[in-house]
C-alpha positions, 0 to 999 in steps of 0.5 A, spaced: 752 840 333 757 842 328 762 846 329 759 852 326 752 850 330 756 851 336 760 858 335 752 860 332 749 858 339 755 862 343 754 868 340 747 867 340 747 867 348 741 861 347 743 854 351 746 849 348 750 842 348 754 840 344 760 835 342 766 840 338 770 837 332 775 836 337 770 832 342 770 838 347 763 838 350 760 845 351 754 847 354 750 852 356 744 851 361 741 858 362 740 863 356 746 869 357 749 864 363 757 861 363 758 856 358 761 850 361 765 844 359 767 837 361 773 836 364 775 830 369 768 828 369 765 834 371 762 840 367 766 846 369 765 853 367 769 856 363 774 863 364 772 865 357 766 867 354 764 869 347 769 871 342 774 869 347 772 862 347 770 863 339 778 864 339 779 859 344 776 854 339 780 857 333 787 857 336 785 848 339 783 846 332 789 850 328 794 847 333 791 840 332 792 841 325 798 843 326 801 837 330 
């Protein structure tokens, strides 16, 4: 999935799995459940939801263009 294909699926509420610009991997397994995300070989929910994650993934890819 494209960035803009997983910030769509956010929004939307619709599972998904996914692969960002950045290689965060994101999913969601149930319709409006949490949407989780790897870290140390494992998927973990994550504390944000809709638009905050939507800011979330925003603000990581300015600061990878930053730095």
């Amino acid at each position: 999935m494209t960035d803009a294909q997983i910030r769509d699926a956010i929004r939307s509420g619709w599972p998904f799995f996914g692969v960002t610009g950045r290689g965060d991997v994101l999913a969601r397994y149930l319709p409006y459940g949490p949407i989780y995300r790897w870290k140390q070989n494992q998927m973990v929910p994550t504390p944000l939801q809709g638009e905050d994650l939507l800011w979330w993934l925003r603000a990581a890819d300015e600061n990878d263009a930053d730095g």
